[in-house]
C-alpha positions as semicolon CSV with decimal commas, in nm:
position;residue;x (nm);y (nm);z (nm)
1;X;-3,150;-0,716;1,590
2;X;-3,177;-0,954;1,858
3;X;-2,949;-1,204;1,968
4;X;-3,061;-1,482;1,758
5;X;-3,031;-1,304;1,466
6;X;-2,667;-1,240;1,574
7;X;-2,614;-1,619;1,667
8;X;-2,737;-1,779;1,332
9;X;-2,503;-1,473;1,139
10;X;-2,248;-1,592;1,313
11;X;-2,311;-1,992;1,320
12;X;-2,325;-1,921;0,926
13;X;-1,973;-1,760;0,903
14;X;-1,818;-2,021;1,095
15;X;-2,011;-2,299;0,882
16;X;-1,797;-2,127;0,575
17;X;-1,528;-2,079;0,732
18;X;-1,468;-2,488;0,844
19;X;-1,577;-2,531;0,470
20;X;-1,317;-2,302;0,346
21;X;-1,069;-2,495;0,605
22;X;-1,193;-2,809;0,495
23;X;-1,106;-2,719;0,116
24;X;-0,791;-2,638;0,151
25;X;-0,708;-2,934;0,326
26;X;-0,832;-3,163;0,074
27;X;-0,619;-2,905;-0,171
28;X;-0,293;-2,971;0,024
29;X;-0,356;-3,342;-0,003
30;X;-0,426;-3,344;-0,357
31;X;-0,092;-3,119;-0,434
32;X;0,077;-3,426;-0,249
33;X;-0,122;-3,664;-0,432
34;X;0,000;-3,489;-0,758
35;X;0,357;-3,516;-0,685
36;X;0,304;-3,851;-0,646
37;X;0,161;-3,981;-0,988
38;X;0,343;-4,113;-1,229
39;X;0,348;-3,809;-1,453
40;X;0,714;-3,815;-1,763
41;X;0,672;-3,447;-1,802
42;X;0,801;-3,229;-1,482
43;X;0,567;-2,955;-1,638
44;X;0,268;-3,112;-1,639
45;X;0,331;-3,241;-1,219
46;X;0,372;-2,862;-1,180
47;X;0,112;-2,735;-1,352
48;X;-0,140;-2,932;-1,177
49;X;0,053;-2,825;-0,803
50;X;0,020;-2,458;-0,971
51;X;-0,346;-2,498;-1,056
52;X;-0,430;-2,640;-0,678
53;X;-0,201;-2,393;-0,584
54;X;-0,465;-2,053;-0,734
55;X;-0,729;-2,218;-0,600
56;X;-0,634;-2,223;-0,279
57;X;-0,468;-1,914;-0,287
58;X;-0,838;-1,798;-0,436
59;X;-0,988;-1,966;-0,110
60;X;-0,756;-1,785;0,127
61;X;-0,770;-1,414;-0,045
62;X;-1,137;-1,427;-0,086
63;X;-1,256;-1,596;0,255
64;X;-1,015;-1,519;0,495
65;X;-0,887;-1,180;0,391
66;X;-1,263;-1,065;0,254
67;X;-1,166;-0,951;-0,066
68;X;-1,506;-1,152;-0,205
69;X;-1,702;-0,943;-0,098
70;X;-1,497;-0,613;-0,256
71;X;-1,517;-0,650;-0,629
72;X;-1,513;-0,342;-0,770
73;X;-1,163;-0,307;-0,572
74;X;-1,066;-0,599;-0,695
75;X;-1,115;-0,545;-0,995
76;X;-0,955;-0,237;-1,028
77;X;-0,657;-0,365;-0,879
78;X;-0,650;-0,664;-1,121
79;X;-0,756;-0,395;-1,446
80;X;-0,473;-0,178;-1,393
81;X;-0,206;-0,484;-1,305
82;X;-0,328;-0,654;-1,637
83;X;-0,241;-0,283;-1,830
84;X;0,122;-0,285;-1,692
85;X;0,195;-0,682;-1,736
86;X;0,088;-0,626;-2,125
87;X;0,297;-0,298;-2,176
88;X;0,577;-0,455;-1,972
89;X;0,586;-0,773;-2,139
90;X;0,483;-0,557;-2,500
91;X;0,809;-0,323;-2,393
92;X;1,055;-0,660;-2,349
93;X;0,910;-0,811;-2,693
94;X;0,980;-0,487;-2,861
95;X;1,376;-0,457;-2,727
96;X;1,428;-0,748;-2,806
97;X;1,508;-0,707;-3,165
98;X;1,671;-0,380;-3,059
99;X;1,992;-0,516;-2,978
100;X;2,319;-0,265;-3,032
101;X;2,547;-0,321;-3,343
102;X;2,847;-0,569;-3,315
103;X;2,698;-0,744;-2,923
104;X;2,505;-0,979;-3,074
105;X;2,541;-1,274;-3,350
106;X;2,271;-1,393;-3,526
C-alpha cells in the first residue's frame, strides 16, 4: 500500500470518529433538554434520558471500543446473557409462590 492509501484510511476513521463525537454531544444535550420539559410522569422524563442514554452507550461500545466490527462475539456474549436473565428472572417468578408455611399472609 502506499502512503495515500494509508492517509485517506486514516482521514476516514477520524471523519467517524468526530461524527461519533459529534453524536454524542448532541445526545448529552438532548438528555438535558429532556429533563427540562414539562413532562407529569417522572417515568416517562427517565425513560427518554434511558433511551438517549443506550444510544450513546451503543455509540461508545461500538465506535470507540470496536465491538462493531465483532459480531459474532457479540452476539454470543449477548445469546448466552439473554439465556441466564430469562432463567434468572424464570427462577425468581417461580419462588415466588414458594414461600414457607406460617412467614407469609396472604
Amino acid at each position: 500500500m502506499s502512503d495515500h492509501d494509508n492517509a485517506h484510511d486514516f482521514k476516514k476513521h477520524v471523519k467517524r470518529y468526530l461524527f461519533v463525537f459529534y453524536a454524542l454531544i448532541v445526545g448529552t444535550v438532548l438528555t438535558v433538554a429532556a429533563s427540562w420539559l414539562p413532562i407529569e410522569s417522572v417515568a416517562v422524563t427517565v425513560s427518554i434520558a434511558l433511551l438517549i442514554a443506550c444510544v450513546k452507550g451503543f455509540l461508545v461500545a461500538g465506535y470507540f471500543m470496536h465491538l462493531i466490527s465483532e459480531r459474532k462475539m457479540v452476539y454470543g456474549i449477548l445469546a448466552f446473557t439473554a439465556f441466564f436473565f430469562v432463567g434468572l428472572m424464570g427462577l425468581t417468578l417461580w419462588a415466588m409462590g414458594d414461600f414457607p408455611w406460617h412467614t407469609v399472609t396472604h
